[in-house]
C-alpha positions in Angstrom: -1.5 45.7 11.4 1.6 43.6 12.7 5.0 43.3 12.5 7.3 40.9 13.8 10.7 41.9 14.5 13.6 38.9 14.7 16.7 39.9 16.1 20.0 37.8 14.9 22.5 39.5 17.2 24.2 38.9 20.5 22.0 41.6 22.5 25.4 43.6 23.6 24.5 47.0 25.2 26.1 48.9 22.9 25.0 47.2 19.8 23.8 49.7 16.9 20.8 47.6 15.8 19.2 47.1 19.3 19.0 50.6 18.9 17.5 51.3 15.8 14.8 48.9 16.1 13.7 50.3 19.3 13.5 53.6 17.6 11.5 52.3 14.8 9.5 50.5 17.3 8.7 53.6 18.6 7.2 54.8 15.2 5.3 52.0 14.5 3.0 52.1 18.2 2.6 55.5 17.3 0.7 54.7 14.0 -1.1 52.1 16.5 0.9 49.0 14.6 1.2 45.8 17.0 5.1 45.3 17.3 6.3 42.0 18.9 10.3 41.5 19.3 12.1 38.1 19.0 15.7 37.9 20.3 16.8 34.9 18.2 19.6 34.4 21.0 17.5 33.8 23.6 15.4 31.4 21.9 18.1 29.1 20.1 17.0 25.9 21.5 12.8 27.0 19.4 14.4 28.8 16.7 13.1 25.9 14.4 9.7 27.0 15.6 9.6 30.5 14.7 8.6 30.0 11.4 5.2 29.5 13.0 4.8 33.1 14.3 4.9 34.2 11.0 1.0 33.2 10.6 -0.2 36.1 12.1 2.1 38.9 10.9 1.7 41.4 8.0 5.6 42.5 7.8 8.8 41.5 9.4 12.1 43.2 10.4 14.9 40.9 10.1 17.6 42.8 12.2 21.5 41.6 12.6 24.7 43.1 13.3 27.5 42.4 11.3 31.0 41.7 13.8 33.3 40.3 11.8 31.7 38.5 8.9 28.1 37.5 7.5 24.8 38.0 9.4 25.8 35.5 12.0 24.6 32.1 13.0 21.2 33.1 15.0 20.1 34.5 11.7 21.1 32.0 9.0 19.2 29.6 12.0 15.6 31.0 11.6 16.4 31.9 7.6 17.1 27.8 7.3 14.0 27.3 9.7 11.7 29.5 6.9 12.9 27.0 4.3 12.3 23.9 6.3 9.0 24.4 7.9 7.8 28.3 7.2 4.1 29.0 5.5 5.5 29.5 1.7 2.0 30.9 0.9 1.7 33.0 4.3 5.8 34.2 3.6 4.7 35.5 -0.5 2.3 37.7 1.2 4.3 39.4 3.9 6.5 42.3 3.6 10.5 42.1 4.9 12.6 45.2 6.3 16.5 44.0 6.6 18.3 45.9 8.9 22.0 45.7 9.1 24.3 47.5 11.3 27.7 46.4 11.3 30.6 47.1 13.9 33.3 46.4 11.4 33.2 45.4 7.3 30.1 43.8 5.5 26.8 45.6 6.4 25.9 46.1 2.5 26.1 42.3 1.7 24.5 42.0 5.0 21.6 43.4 3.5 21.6 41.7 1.0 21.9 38.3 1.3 19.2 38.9 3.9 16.8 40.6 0.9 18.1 37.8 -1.4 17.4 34.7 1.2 13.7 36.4 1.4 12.8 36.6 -2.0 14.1 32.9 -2.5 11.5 32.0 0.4 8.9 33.8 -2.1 9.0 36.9 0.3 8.6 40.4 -0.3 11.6 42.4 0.6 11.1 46.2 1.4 14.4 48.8 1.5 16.5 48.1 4.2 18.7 50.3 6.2 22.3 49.6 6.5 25.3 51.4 7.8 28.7 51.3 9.4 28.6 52.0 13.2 31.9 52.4 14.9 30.6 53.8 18.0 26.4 53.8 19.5 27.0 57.5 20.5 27.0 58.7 16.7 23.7 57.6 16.8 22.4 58.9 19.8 23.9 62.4 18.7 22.9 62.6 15.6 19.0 63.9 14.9 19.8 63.8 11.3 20.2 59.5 11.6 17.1 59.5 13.8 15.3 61.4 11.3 16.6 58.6 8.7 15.1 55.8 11.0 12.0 57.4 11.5 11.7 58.0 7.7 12.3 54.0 7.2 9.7 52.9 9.9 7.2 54.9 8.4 8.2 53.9 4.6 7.8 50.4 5.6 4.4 51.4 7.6 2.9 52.7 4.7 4.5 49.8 1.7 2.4 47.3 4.4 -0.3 49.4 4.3 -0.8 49.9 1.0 0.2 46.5 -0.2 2.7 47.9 -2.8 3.6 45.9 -5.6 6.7 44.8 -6.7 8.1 43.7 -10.1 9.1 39.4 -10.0 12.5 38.8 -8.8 14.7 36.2 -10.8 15.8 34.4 -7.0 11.8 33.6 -7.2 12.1 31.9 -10.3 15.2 29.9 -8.5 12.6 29.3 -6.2 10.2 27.7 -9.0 12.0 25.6 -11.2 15.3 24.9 -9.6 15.3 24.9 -5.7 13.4 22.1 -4.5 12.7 21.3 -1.2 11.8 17.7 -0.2 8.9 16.7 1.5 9.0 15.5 5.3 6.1 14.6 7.2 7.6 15.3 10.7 7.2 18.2 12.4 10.0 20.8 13.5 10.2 19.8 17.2 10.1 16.0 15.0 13.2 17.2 13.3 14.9 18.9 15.9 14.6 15.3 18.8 15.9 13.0 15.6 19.2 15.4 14.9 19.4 15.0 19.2 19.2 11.3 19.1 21.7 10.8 16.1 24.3 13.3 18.5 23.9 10.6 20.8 26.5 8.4 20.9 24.6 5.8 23.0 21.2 5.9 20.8 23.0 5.6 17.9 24.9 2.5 19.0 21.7 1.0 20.3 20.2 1.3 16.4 23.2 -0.1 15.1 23.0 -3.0 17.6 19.1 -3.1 16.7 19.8 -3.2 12.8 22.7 -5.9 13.4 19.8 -8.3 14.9 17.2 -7.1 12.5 20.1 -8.4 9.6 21.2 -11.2 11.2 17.2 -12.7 11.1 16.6 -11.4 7.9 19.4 -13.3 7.0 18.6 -16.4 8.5 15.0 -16.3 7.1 17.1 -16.1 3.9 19.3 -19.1 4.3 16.2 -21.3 5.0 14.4 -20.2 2.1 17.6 -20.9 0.3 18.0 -24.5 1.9 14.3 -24.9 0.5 15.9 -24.2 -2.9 18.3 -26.7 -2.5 15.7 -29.8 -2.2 14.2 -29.0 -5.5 14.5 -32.0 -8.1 16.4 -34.3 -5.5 13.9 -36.4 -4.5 12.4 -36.6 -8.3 15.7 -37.7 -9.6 16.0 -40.3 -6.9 12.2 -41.4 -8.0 13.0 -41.5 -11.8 16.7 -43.2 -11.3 17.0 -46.9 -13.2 20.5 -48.3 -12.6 22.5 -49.3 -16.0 25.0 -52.5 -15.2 28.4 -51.5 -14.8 27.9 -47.4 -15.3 30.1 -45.0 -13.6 29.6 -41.4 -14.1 29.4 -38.2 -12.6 27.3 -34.7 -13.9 27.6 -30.9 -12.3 24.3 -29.3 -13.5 24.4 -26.2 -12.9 21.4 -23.4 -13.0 21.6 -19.5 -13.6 19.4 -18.8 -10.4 21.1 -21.3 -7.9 24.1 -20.7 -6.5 25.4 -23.7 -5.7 25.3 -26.7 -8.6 23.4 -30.2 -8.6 25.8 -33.1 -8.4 25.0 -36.3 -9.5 27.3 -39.5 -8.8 26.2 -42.9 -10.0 27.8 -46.1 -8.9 26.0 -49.1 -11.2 23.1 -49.2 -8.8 23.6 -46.7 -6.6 22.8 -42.7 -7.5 23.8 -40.1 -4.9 22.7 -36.3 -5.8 23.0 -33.2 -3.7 23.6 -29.7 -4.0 27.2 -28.5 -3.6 30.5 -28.1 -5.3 32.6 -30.1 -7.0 35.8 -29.6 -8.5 35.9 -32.1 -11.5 32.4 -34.2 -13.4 32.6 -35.8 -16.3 29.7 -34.1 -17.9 28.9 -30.1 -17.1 25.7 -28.9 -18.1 24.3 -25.5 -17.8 20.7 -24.9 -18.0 17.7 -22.8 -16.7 15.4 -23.9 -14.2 12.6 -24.1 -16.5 14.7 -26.5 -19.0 15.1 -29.0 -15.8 11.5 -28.9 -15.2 10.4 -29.7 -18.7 12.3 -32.4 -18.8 10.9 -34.1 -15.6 7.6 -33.0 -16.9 8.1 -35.2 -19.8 8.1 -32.3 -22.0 12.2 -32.9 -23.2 14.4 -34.7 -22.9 18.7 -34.4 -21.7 19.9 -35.0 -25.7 17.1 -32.8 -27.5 17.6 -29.9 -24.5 21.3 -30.4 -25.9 20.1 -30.1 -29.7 17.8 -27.3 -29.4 20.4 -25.0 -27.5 18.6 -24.5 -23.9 21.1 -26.5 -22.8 24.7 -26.3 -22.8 27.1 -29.6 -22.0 30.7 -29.8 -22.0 32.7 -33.0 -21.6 31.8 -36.7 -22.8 28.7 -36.4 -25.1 28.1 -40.5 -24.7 27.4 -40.0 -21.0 25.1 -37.1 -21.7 23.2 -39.6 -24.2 23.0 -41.9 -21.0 21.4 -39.2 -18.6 17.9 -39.9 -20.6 18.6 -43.7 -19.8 19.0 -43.3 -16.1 16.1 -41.0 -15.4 13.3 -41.8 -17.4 10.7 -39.0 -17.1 7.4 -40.2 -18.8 
């Protein structure tokens, strides 16, 4: 048998809990148990990768003191780490002790939130041992407390042992059906170099520079496609144009997936037609891009586009009439 025992305080001489987990520690070698200690303080820069010596463990003592308020930081650290990256399979088979000795209010919640935070994890909390400890030496004085630590090492000892049950827990149903967890393929040490680089002021302004270039050619790759856009039915209309004696006109066509509208300017002979705006035309037609190409196609014609109600015109409907007479599609 094995059991881990993570350590969330400061690792003051006088702290209550160093105490009683060497005294349970004691206990447990003498019912030959394999005991290994963490101090969660000394290992702040890994704690992400603790979650990893739970693989070989059969219980755990989480172990905290309580100094002004909560189970501290170093704690709540390797709790958050068990979410992230722990074993959930390995952590519903393994058996947790909280201890919480507190040097001022709070050791009961303590407790706990520490018993609570397991079974969300799909753990298996055991009784704790809690209690207010104003001064080491009531501990060290006292045979009757020793007595009560010896009592909890061994009750844990033997709940291990004989892999008691325990009836389902509602936080594990939270754990089911409400608190999800999303996926991430990188690993903790992964996790832990990105949240370095994005403190870093000066790798984070070199990916901003990088995404600025990676926009400003995504953009550019854009406009060209979009000046490919702009050639289409130019040259056909220039193709198809036959000149009416004395006509003057001018036409804003414009299409629901261009942005910019097709002008067209005829002078007698001459037709000029580009893409771009323009504030006044005597005819304005609206139509899809499918509509146009029917009509060069043969398919329809400017009028009966008009007629049908593809196409919608506003302004003088005799120089509509003449569109089919300046471009004859056949």
């Amino acid at each position: 048998m094995k059991i881990n025992i993570y350590y969330g305080g400061r690792g003051l001489i006088d702290d209550p809990t160093l105490y009683v987990i060497e005294k349970m520690e004691e206990v447990f070698r003498e019912l030959h148990v394999v005991v290994e200690r963490f101090m969660l303080y000394d290992m702040k820069n890994s704690i992400t990768m603790l979650p990893q010596t739970l693989k070989d463990a059969d219980g755990i003592i989480l172990a905290t003191t309580v100094e002004w308020y909560g189970i501290g930081g170093y704690m709540m650290q390797f709790l958050d780490a068990c979410w992230l990256y722990g074993d959930k399979e390995k952590i519903a088979k393994t058996y947790m002790c909280p201890i919480v000795m507190s040097t001022t209010y709070g050791e009961r919640d303590g407790e706990l939130n520490m018993a609570s935070a397991w079974e969300i994890l799909g753990g298996m909390p055991c009784n704790g041992l809690c209690g207010y400890i104003e001064d080491i030496s009531i501990l060290e004085n006292s045979e009757a407390y020793n007595a009560l630590i010896e009592k909890k090492a061994e009750d844990m000892y033997r709940v291990i042992n004989k892999k008691v049950l325990a009836l389902p827990a509602s936080n594990q149903a939270v754990n089911r059906f409400v608190s999800i967890t999303k996926n991430t393929d990188l690993t903790p040490k992964e996790a832990e170099q990105l949240s370095q680089y994005a403190s870093d002021d000066s790798y984070v302004q070199k990916t901003k520079e990088d995404i600025r270039e990676l926009t400003s050619l995504f953009r550019n790759k854009l406009d060209e496609d979009e000046e490919d856009g702009q050639t289409e039915f130019l040259n056909t209309l220039r193709d198809h144009f036959r000149p009416i004696v004395g006509f003057r006109g001018t036409y804003k066509i414009m299409f629901e997936t261009k942005k910019l509208p097709l002008c067209i300017e005829v002078r007698q002979n001459d037709m000029i037609c580009s893409y771009g705006q323009r504030e006044k035309a005597d005819v304005e037609i609206q139509m899809s891009e499918e509509t146009m190409n029917d009509i060069i196609n043969g398919r329809m014609s400017f009028q009966r586009g008009f007629m049908s109600g593809v196409m919608k015109m506003r302004g003088d409907f005799k120089l509509l009439r003449q569109l089919d007479q300046l471009f004859v599609f056949s």
